[in-house]
C-alpha positions as CSV (number, residue, x, y, z in Angstrom):
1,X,-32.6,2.6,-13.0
2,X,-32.1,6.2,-11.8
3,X,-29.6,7.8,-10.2
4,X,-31.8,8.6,-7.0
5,X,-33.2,5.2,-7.3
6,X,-29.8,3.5,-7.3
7,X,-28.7,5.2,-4.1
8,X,-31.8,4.1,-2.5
9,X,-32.5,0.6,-3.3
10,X,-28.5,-0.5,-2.9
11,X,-27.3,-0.4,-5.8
12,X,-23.7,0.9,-4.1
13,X,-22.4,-1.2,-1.9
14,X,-22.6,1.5,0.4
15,X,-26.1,3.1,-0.4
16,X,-28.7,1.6,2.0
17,X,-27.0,5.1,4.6
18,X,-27.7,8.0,2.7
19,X,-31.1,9.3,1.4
20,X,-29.6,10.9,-1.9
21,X,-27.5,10.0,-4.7
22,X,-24.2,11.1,-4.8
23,X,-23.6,14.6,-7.2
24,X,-22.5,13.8,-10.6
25,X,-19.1,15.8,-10.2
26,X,-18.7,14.0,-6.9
27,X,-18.8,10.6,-8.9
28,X,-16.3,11.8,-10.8
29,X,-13.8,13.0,-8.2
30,X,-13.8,10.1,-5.9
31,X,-13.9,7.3,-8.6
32,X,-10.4,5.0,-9.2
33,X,-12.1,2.6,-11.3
34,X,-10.1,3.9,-14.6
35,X,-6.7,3.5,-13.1
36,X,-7.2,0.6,-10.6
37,X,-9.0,-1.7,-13.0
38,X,-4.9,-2.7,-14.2
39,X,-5.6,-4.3,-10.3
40,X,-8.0,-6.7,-11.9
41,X,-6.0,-10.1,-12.1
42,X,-4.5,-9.4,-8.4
43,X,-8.4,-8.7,-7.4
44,X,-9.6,-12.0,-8.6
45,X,-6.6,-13.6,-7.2
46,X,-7.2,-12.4,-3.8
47,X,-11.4,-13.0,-3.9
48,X,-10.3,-16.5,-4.8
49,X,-7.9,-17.3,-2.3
50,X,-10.6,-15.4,0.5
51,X,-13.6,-17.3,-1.4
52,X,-11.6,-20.4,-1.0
53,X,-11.2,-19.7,2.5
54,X,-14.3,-18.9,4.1
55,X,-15.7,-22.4,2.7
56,X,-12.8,-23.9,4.3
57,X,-14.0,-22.5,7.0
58,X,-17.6,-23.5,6.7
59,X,-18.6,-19.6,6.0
60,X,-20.2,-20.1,2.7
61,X,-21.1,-23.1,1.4
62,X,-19.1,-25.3,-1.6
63,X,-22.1,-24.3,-4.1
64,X,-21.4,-20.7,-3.3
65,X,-17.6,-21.2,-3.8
66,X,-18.2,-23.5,-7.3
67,X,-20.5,-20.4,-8.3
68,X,-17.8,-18.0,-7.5
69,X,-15.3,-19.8,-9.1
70,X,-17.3,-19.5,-12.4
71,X,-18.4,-16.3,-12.3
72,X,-14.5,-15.1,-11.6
73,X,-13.8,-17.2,-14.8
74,X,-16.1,-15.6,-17.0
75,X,-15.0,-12.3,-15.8
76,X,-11.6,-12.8,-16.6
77,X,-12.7,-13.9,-20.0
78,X,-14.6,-10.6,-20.7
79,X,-11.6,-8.5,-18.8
80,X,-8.9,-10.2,-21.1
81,X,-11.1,-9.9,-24.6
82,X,-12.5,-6.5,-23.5
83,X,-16.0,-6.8,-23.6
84,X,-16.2,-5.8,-19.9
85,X,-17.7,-3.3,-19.2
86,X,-16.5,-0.6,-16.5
87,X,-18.7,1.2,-15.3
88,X,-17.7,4.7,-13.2
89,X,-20.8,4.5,-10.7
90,X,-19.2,1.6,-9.3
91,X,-16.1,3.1,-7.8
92,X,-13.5,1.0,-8.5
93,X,-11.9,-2.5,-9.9
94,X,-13.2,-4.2,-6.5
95,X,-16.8,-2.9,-6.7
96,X,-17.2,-3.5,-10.6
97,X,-15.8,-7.0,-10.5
98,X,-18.0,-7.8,-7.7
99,X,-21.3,-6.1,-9.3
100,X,-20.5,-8.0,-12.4
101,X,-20.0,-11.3,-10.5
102,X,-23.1,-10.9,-8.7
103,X,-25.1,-10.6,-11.9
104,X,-23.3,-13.7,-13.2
105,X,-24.2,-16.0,-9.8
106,X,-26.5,-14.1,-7.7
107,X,-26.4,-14.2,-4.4
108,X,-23.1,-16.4,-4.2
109,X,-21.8,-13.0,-5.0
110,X,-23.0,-10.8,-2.7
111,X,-21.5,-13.4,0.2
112,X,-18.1,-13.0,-1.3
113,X,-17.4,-10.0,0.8
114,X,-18.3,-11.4,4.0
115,X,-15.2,-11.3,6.7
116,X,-13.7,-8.3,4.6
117,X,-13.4,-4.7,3.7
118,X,-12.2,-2.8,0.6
119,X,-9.6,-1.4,3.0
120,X,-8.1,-4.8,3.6
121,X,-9.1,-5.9,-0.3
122,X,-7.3,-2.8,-1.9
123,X,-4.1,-3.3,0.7
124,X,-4.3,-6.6,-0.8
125,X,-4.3,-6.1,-4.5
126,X,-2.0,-3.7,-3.9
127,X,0.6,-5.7,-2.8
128,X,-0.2,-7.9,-5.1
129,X,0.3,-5.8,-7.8
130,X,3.4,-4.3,-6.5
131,X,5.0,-8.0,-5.8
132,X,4.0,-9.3,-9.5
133,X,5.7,-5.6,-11.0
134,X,8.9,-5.8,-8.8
135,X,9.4,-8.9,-10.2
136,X,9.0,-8.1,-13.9
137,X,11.4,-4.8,-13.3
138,X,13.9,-7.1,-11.8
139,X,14.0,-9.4,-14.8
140,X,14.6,-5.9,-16.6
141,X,17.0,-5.5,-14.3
142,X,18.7,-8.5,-15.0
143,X,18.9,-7.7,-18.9
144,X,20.2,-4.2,-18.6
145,X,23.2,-5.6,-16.3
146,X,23.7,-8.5,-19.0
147,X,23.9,-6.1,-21.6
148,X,26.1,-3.5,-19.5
149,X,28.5,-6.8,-19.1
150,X,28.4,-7.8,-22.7
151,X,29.7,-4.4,-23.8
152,X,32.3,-4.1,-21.2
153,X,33.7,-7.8,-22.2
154,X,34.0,-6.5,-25.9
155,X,36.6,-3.4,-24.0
156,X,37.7,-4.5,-21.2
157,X,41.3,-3.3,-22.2
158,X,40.2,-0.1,-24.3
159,X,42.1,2.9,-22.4
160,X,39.6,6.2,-21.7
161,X,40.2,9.2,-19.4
162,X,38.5,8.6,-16.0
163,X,37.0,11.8,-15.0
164,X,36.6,13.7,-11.8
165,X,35.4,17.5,-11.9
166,X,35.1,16.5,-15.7
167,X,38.6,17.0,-15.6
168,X,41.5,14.4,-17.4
169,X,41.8,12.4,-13.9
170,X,43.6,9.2,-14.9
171,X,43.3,6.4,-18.0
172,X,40.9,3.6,-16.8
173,X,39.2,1.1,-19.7
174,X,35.9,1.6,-20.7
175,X,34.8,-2.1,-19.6
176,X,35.8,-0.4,-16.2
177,X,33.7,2.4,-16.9
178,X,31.0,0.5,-17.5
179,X,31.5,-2.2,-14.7
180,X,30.7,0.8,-12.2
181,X,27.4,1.2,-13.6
182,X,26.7,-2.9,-13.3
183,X,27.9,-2.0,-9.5
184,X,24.7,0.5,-8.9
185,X,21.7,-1.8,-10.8
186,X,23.1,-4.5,-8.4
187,X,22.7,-2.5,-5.7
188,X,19.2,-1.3,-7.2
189,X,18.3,-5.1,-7.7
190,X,19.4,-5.6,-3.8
191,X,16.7,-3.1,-2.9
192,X,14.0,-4.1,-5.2
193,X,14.6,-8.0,-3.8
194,X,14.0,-6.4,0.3
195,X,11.5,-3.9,-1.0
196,X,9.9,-7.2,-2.2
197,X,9.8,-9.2,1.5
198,X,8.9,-6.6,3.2
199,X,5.7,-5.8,0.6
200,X,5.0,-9.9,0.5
201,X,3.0,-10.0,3.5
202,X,-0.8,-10.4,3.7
203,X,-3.3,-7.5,5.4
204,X,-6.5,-9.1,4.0
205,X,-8.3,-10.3,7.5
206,X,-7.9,-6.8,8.5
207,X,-11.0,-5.8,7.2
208,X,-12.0,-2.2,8.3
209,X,-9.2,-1.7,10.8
210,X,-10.0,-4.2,13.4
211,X,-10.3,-7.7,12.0
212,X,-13.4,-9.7,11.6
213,X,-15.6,-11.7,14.1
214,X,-15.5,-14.4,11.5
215,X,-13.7,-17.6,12.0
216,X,-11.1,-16.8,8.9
217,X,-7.7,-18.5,8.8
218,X,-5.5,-15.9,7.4
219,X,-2.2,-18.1,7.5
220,X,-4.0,-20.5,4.4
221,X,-5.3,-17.4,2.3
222,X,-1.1,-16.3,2.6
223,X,-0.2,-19.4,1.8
224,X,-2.7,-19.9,-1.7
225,X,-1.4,-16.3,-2.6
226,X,2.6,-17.0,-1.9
227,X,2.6,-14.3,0.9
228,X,5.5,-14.7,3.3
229,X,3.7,-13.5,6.0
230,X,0.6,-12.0,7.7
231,X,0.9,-8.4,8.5
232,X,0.2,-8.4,12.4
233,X,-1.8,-5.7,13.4
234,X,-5.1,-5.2,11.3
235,X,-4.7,-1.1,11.8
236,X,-1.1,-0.9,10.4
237,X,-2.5,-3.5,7.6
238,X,-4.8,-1.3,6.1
239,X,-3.9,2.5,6.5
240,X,0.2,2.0,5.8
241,X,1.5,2.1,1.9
242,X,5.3,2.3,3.4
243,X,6.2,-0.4,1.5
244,X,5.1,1.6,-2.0
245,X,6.7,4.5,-0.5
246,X,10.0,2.2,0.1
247,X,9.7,1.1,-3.9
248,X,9.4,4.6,-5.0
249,X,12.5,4.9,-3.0
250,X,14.1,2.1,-4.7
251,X,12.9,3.2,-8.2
252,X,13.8,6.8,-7.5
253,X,17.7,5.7,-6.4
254,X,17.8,3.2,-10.0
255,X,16.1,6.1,-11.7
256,X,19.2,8.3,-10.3
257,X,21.8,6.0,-11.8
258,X,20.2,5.4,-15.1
259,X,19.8,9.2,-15.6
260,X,24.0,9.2,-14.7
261,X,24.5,6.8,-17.3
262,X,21.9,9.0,-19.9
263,X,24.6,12.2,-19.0
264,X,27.8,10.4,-20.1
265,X,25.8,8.6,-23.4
266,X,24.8,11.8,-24.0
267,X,28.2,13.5,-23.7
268,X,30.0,10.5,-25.2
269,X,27.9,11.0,-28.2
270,X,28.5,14.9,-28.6
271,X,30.6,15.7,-31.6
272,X,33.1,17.4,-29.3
273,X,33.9,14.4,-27.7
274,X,33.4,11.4,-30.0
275,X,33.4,8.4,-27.8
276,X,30.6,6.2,-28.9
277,X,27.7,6.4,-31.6
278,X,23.9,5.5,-30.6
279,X,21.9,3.2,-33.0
280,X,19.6,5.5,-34.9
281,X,16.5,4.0,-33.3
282,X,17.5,5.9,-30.2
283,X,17.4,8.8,-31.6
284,X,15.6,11.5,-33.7
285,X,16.7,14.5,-36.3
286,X,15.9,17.6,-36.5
287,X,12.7,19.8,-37.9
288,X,15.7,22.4,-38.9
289,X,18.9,21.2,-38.9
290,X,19.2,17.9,-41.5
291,X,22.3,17.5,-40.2
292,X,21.3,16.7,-36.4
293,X,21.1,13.5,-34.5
294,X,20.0,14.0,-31.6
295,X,20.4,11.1,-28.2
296,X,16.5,11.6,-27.1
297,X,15.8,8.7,-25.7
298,X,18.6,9.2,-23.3
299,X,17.7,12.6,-22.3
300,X,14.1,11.8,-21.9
301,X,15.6,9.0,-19.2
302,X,17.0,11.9,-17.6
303,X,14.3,13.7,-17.7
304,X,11.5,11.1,-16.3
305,X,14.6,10.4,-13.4
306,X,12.4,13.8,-11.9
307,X,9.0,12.3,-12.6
308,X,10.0,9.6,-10.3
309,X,11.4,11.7,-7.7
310,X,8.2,13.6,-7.9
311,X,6.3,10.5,-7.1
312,X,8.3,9.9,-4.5
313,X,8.0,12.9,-2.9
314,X,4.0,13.0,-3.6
315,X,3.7,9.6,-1.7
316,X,5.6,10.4,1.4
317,X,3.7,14.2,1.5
318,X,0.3,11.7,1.3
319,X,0.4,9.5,3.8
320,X,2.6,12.2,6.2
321,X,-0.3,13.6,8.2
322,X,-2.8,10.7,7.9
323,X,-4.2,9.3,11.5
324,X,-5.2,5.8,11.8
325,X,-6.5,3.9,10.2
326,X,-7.7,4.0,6.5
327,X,-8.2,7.4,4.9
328,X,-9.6,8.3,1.3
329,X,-6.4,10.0,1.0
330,X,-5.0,6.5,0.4
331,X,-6.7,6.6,-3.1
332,X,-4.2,8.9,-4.2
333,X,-1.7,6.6,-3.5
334,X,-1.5,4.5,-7.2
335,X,-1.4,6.4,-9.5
336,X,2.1,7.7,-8.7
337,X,2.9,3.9,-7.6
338,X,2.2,3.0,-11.2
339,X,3.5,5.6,-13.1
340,X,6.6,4.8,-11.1
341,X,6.5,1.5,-12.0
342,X,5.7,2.0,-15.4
343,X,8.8,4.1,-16.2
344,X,11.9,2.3,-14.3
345,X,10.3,-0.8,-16.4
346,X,10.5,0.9,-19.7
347,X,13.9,2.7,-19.0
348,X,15.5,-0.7,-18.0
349,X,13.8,-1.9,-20.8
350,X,15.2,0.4,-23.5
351,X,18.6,0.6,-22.3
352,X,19.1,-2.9,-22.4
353,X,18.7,-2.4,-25.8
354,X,20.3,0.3,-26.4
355,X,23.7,-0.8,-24.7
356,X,23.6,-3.4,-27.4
357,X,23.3,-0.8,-30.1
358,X,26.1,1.3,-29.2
359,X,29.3,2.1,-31.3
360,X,32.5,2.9,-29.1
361,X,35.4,4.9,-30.5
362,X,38.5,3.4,-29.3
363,X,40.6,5.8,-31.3
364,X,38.8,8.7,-29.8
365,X,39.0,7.8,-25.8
366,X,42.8,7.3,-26.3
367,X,43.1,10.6,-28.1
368,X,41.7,12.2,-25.6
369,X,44.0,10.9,-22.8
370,X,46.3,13.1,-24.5
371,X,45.0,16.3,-23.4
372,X,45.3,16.1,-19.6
373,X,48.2,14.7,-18.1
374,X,47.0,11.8,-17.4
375,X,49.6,9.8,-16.1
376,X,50.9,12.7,-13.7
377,X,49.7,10.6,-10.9
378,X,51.7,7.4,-11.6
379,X,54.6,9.5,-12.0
380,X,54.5,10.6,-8.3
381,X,53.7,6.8,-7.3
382,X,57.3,5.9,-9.2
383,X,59.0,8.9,-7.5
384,X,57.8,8.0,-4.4
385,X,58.5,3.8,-5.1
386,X,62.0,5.0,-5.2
387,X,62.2,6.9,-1.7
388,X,61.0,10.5,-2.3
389,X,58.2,11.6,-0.1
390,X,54.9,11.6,-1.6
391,X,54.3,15.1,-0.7
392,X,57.9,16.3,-2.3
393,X,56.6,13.4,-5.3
394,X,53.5,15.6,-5.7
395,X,54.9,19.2,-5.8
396,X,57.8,17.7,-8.5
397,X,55.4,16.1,-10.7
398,X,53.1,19.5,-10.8
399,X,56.4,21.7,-11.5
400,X,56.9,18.9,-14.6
401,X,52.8,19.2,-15.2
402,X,53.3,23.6,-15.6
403,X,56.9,22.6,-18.0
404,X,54.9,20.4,-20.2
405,X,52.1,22.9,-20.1
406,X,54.5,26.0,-21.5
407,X,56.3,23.8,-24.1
408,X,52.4,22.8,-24.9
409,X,53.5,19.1,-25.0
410,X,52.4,15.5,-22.6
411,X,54.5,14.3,-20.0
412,X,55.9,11.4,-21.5
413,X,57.5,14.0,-24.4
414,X,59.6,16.0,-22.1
415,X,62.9,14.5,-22.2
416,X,64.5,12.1,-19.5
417,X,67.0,15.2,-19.0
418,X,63.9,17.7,-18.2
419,X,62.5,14.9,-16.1
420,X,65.5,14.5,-14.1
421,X,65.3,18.5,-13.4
422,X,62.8,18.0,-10.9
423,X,64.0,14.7,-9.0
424,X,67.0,12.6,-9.3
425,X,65.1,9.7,-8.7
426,X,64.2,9.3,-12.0
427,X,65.6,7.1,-14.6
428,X,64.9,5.3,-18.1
429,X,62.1,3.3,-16.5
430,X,60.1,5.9,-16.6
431,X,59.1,5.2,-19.8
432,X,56.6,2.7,-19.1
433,X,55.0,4.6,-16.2
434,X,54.0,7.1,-18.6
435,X,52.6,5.4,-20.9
436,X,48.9,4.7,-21.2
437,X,49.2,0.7,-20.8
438,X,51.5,0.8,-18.1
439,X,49.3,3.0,-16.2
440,X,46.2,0.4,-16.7
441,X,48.4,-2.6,-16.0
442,X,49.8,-0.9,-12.9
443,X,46.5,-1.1,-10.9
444,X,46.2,-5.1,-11.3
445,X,44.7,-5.6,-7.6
446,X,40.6,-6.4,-7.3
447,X,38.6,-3.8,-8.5
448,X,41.4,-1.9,-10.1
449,X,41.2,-1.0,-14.1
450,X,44.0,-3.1,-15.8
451,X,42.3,-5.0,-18.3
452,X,43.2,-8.4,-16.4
453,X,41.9,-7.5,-13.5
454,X,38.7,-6.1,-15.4
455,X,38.4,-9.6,-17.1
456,X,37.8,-11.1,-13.6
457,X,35.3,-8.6,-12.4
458,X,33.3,-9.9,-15.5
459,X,33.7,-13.1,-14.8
460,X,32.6,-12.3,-11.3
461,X,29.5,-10.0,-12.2
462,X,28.4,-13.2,-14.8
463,X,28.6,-15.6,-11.8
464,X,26.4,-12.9,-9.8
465,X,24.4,-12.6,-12.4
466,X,23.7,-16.0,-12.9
467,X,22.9,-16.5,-9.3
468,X,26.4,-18.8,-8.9
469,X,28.1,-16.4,-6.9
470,X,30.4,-18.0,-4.2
């Protein structure tokens, strides 16, 4: 059949209104087919739970629906071995499934559509989709805050600098460290879990943009598809995508932490620093340099962080000046919503494994807490534990901080006489405030970095984990 002949004889399901075909170039622009056909599982889905519905109803008949049901069987069949075969003249997933199923049952087919639209359809499968991905990336999740927890148990009590400015701030452990990061994906797995109600509700009944004449009964099609709820006003159903926007959102902000954690692998790693050592399956050489190893895959996190703020950004511009209700504007709208969903899967994914894969440096972090005066803060804490103002504390621990400084030496090396040069207060005991381990111990309270109190925040974040939290 021709071209001209197809768009005059029906072959599109929109083709009995115009009196040409459309232009070649035109086809091209305005077909989704080759990135919406990953839809195809949440299309079937939905045309079964509608199909199902509308002979409940006494729409179509139970031959129809028994005719349906085989047809959609033997299209999954093709879909999963391949054979299908997409074709770009029919639009989209929707329109080639149902062309295909119509050829398989005949006119059973062509009633499948009755009491909907491929606004309402595509609103479906979308959220479909979206539901069936924010549930894989939270299992992903899940794996990359086990593995974050297994590595911190392993050092719960191994002293590093904590950093602020990247300056020598104070010792903390690097199970700490790393506990902080298990704090942000459990905030990101909060999100994803509301992103997730709020996406879980049903706009098929919608149709166009103002519902059906039909007898339909919405509430049973939510309930065969595991929707929570309906959403309530057909206009809103079909033109909105803010709950893709609002995953973006949620993949952007776990994006964002990940890429924090890809900085400090990937200054950890640097020669200059020493901390830890990556697997070597994370990373690549050089073309040059045989001596390189370079930490790509977490730089390429930290790169991909923009891709998903770009996404973002690309979403909320689309949908920004869009009156009600559907526009073809909304077409534009998965492409980013998968990419987005594509990369926080595969980050999480890798990292997980990567967390399990990499080499920490004890001797290394604790060398390095001798380069910054680490400790200067506890000192002020003891002066001002025996009576000395924390301001005076302050401005007597920085004169000791510029005398250690000059005689190019740590705190704890300056003698107790020196010590006593700038307050009174002190005595033998100070010893043990300067040290490394006493400074750890010292903050024992929730949520603080001695190494006991870093054992119970695992024990915590493993209850949370395993959904026992009290």
């Amino acid at each position: 059949m021709t071209e001209a002949t197809n768009a005059t004889t029906g072959g599109s399901a929109w083709s009995g209104r115009f009196s040409e075909p459309v232009a070649e170039l035109v086809q091209r622009y305005t077909a989704s087919v080759f990135f919406d056909r990953r839809m195809w599982r949440q299309d079937i889905r939905g045309s079964l739970a509608h199909a199902a519905m509308l002979e409940r109803q006494g729409i179509i008949g139970a031959a129809d629906l028994a005719d349906i049901r085989r047809g959609m069987t033997i299209i999954e069949a093709e879909i999963e071995s391949g054979s299908f075969n997409w074709n770009l003249a029919d639009e989209d997933v929707h329109l080639n499934i149902e062309k295909r199923l119509t050829a398989l049952v005949g006119d059973a087919g062509k009633r499948l559509h009755t009491g909907r639209s491929r606004n309402d359809q595509v609103a479906t499968d979308i959220r479909l989709w979206l539901r069936d991905e924010i549930d894989t990336i939270a299992s992903r999740l899940d794996a990359y805050r086990a593995a974050l927890l297994d590595l911190a148990a392993a050092h719960p009590d191994t002293p590093m600098p904590g950093f602020t400015h990247l300056q020598v701030a104070q010792p903390v452990t690097f199970g700490h460290h790393l506990l902080a990061y298990f704090e942000m994906a459990t905030r990101d797995a909060g999100r994803l879990a509301d992103c997730r109600r709020r996406t879980n509700r049903l706009p098929l009944g919608a149709a166009a943009l103002a519902g059906t004449t039909y007898p339909i009964d919405r509430e049973f099609v939510a309930r065969e598809l595991g929707f929570e709820g309906l959403c309530e006003n057909s206009l809103d159903a079909v033109s909105d995508r803010d709950f893709a926007i609002e995953f973006c959102a949620c993949a952007a902000l776990a994006m964002m932490h990940l890429s924090r954690l890809s900085e400090e692998l990937i200054i950890w790693m640097s020669p200059r620093v020493g901390f830890i050592d990556l697997a070597d399956r994370f990373c690549t050489g050089s073309s040059i340099m045989p001596q390189k190893k370079n930490p790509d895959v977490p730089e390429l996190a930290r790169g991909k962080t923009g891709r998903v703020y770009g996404h973002l950004t690309g979403l909320l511009t689309l949908m920004k000046g869009q009156p009600l209700a559907y526009n073809k504007d909304n077409q534009e709208d998965k492409e980013p919503l998968f990419d987005t969903a594509d990369t926080l899967r595969d980050t999480l994914t890798i990292f997980a494994d990567m967390l399990r894969g990499v080499q920490v440096k004890p001797q290394s972090m604790l060398a390095a807490l001798s380069q910054g005066y680490a400790t200067a803060t506890d000192l002020a804490d003891y002066l001002v534990k025996k009576g000395l103002p924390f301001r005076d504390a302050h401005e007597a621990v920085a004169r000791a901080v510029r005398l250690a400084e000059q005689r190019g030496c740590e705190l704890d090396q300056l003698t107790l006489d020196e010590l006593r040069s700038f307050s009174t207060l002190v005595d033998a005991d100070v010893t043990q405030v300067l040290s490394v381990g006493g400074s750890l111990a010292a903050r024992a309270h929730r949520g603080g970095t001695a190494p006991a109190a870093v054992r119970a925040a695992i024990g915590r974040a493993r209850a949370l984990l395993a959904g026992n939290a009290t």
